[in-house]
N, C-alpha and C positions, 0 to 999 in steps of 0.2 A: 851490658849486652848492647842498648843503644845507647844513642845520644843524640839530645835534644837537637841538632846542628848538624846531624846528618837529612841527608835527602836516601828517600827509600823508595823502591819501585817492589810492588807487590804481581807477585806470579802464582794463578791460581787455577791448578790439575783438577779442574771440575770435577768428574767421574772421581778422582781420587779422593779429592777433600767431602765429598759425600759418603764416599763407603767408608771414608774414616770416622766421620760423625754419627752418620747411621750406627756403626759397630761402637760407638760409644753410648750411644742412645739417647742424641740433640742434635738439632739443626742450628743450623750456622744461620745465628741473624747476619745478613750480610752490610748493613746499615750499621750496625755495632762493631762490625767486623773493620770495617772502615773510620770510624770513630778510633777504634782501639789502637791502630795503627798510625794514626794520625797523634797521639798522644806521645807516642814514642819519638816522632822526627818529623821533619817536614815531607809529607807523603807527596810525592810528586804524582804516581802513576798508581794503578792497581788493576791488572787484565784479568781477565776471566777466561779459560778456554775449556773447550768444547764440541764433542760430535753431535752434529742432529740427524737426527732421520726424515730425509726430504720428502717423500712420498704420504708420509702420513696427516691424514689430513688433521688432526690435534696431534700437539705431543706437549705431554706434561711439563716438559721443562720449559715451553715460550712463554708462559710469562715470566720466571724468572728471570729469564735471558731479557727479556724487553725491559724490566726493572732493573736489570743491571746496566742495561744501556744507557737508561733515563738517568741516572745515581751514583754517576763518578766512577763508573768501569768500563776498562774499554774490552768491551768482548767481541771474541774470536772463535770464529766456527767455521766447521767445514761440515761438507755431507758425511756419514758416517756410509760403509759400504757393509753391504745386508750378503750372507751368502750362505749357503749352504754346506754345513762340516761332513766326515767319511760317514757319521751317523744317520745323516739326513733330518739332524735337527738346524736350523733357523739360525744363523749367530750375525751378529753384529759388530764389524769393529770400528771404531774409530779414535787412534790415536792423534792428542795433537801434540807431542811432544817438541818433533822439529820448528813446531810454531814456535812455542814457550821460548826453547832454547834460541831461535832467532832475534825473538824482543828481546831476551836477557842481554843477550848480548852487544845487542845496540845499543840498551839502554843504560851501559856499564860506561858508556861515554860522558852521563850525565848525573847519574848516581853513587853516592856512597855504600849503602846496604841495600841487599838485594832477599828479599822475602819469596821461596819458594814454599808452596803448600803443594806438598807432593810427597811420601816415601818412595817412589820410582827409583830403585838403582840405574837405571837408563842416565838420571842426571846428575849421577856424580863426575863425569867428563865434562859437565858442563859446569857443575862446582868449583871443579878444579880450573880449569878457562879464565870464571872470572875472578876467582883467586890472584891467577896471573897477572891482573889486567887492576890489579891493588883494590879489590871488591869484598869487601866483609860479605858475607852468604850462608843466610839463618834457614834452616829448614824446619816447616810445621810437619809432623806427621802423627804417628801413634806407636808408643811401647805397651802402651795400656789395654790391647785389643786382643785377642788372641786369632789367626799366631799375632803380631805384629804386625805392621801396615807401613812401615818404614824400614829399606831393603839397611843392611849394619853398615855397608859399605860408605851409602849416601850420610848415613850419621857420622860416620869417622870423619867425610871429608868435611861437612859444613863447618863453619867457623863455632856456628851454634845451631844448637838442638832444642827445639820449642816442644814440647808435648802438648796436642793439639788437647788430650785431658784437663792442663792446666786453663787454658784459655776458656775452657768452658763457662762459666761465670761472667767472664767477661765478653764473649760473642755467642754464650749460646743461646738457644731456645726449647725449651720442652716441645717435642712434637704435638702435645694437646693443645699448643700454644696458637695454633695454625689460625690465620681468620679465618672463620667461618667463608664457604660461597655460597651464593646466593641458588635453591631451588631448582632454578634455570639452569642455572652451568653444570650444578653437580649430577643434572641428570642427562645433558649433556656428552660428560666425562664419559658414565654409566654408559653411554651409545657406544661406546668405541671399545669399551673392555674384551676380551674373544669369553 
């Protein structure tokens, strides 16, 4: 599936590769994650993408995000937009799809294999692209999850199909595994809960 002598560019559905992991029931070391893929070929790139919510004064995910920054990822975020549905409950979207699919496809100028961690049927047009464009294009997602978390179509197109289940050993983490925060911050946190 690889080789040692490819160059890889890794593309990574934040929101998606978490509610994959969650539904499997581990977190993605992302330091391992990076390791692991590096073992495969010469990793040249690895992006992370992402909506935030701008208004709030914590949000859970910045230190991740700042850790990814720090640690060999290039991440990509936009405001997430907050709105209100016919219900009058609260929703939040924020896709970055058209981001992903932009680097993918720049970076197919400089790349051999191209790593999407995404079940998103949105990106089998974009599978297909850099198929075109002579790009092997391996997709992580999930068969193991119920229902599934990888749309059938985007499986059909990728070259190959990872189950993000297998990988676990090799990039996960037990959520009990979490480091500890310190007193201070976890009560912190605790201020912002509703």
């Amino acid at each position: 599936m690889f080789d040692s002598r490819e160059k890889i560019a890794l593309f990574i559905d934040g929101a998606n590769l978490y509610a994959a992991s969650k539904s499997l029931g581990f977190d993605i070391d992302y330091r391992r994650l990076l390791k692991a893929f590096s073992q495969r070929g010469y990793l040249l790139r690895a992006y992370y993408y992402t909506a935030l919510i701008e208004d709030q004064e914590y949000s859970s995910i910045r230190p991740l995000i700042d850790w990814l920054d720090y640690n060999g990822y290039r991440v990509v975020t936009k405001p997430a937009k907050e709105f209100t549905d016919s219900a009058g409950r609260r929703k939040v979207k924020g896709n970055m799809d058209i981001e992903l699919a932009i680097d993918a496809m720049e970076q197919a100028a400089v790349v051999d294999h191209i790593v999407i961690f995404s079940g998103d049927g949105d990106f089998t047009t974009l599978v297909e692209a850099l198929q075109r464009k002579g790009r092997k294009v391996s997709v992580v997602s999930s068969l193991a999850t119920q229902p599934p978390m990888i749309a059938d179509d985007l499986r059909r197109q990728a070259d190959h199909f990872i189950d993000l289940a297998s990988l676990k050993k090799e990039v996960g983490r037990d959520p009990s595994e979490r480091p500890m925060r310190a007193p201070a911050a976890a009560a912190e946190d605790d201020a912002y809960e509703d």
